[in-house]
N, C-alpha and C positions, 0 to 999 in steps of 0.2 A: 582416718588412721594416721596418715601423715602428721595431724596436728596432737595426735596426741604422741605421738613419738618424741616430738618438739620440745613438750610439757616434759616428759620422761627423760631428755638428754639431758634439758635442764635441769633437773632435782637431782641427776646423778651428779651433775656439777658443782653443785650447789653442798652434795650430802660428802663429795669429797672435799673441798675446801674444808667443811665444817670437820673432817675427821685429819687432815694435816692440822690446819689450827689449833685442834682438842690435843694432840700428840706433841704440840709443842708450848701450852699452856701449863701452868701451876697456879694452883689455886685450890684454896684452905678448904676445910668440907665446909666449913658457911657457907662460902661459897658457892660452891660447888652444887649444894644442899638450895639455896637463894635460885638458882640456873636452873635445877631440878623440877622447884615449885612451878617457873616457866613455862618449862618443858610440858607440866602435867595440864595447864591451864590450857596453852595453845594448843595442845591434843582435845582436849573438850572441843573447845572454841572452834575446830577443825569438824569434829563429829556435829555438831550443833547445826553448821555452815548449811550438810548437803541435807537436802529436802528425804524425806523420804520414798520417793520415789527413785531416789537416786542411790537408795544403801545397797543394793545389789548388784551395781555396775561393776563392770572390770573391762579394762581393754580387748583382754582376748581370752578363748579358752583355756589357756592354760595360767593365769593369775590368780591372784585375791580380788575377792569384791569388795567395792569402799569398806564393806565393814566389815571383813575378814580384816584387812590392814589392822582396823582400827582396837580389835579385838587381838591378833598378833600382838601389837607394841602391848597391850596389857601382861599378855601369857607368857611373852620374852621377860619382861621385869618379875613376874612370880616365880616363872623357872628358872631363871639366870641367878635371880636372888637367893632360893634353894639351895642352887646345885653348889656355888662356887661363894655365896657370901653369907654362909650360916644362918641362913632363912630355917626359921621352921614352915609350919601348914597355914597357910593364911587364912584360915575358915570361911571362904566363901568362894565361889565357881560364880558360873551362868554357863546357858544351855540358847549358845547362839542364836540357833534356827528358830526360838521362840523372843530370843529378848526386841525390848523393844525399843529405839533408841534412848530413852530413856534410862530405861535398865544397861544399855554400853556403856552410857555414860558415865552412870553411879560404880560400874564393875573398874573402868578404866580409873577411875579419880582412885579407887580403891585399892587398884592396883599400884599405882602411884605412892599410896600411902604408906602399902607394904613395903614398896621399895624403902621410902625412907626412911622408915623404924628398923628397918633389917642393917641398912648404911649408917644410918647412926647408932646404932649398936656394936659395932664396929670398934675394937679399941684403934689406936695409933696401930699397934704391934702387927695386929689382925689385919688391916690393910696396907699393910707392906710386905705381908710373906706372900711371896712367890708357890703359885700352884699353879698344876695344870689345866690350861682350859681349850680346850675342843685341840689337843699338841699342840697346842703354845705355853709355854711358860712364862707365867707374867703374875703381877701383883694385885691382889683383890680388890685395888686401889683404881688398877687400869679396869678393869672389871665394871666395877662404877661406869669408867668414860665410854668402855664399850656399851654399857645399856645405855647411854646417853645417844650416843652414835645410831646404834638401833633403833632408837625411838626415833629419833630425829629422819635418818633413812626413810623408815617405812609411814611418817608421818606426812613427807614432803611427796609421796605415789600418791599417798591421798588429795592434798591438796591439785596436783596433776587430775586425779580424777574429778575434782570439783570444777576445775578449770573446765574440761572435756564438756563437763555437764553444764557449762556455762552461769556459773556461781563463782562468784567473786571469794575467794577464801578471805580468813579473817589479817588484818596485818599484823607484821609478824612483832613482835616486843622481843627487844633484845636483851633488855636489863629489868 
């Protein structure tokens, strides 16, 4: 337990750096959009890593298991994309307790996908007005960096749990 706390102190370390940095960044939706594709890949690349044996792991009773995580950062970018960045219905679910890594996979890349038809859809105008989101007032723009942040957060627990599991995660691509 010790060593997975280890794992855990570091990715909160690691997942703040990455959210001061993102809060002090600018950068074009190509960008941004370029970062994203990233994002969506090493998420795979992550889910791929742990064995199946290992997709129901969590540290303790009261967390996610590798693949609630990995299923979360999916449901965060459909809903987040919804509620606050004029998503419509993305015409597809899955029904966790039966899918099968496979099927997270193709849900997660999909969910990804919706993200970014929903961001790119997006005029200039539209990602700069200011709405509320969870009592914060901020720009649909930040909106974006928060699902970025999101994914990235509950991305780097996983990899912690790959660790624990004794699985080398995949390296990380930065550009």
């Amino acid at each position: 337990m010790k060593k997975a706390f280890h794992y855990f102190a570091s990715s909160a370390l690691v997942a703040l750096f990455t959210l001061v940095s993102t809060a002090n960044a600018q950068t074009t939706k190509e960008e941004f959009m370029s970062k994203w594709e990233n994002s969506k890949q090493f998420t795979i690349d992550v889910l791929n890593q742990m064995p199946d044996s290992g997709m129901d792991y969590k540290t303790d009773d009261e967390a996610m298991t590798f693949k609630e995580q990995i299923h979360h950062i999916g449901n965060a970018i459909v809903g987040i994309s919804q509620g606050f960045l004029k998503g419509s219905d993305p015409g597809f679910s899955i029904d966790l307790a039966t899918a099968s890594k496979a099927d997270l996979a193709d849900y997660v890349g999909k969910c990804y996908d919706y993200g970014t038809k929903t961001m790119m859809a997006l005029s200039d105008a539209d990602a700069g007005e200011s709405i509320e989101v969870f009592g914060n007032n901020v720009t649909r723009r930040q909106v974006m960096a928060l699902l970025m942040d999101h994914s990235t957060h509950h991305r780097g627990s996983a990899i912690a749990y790959l660790r624990v599991q004794g699985v080398e995660p995949p390296a990380f691509v930065g550009f």
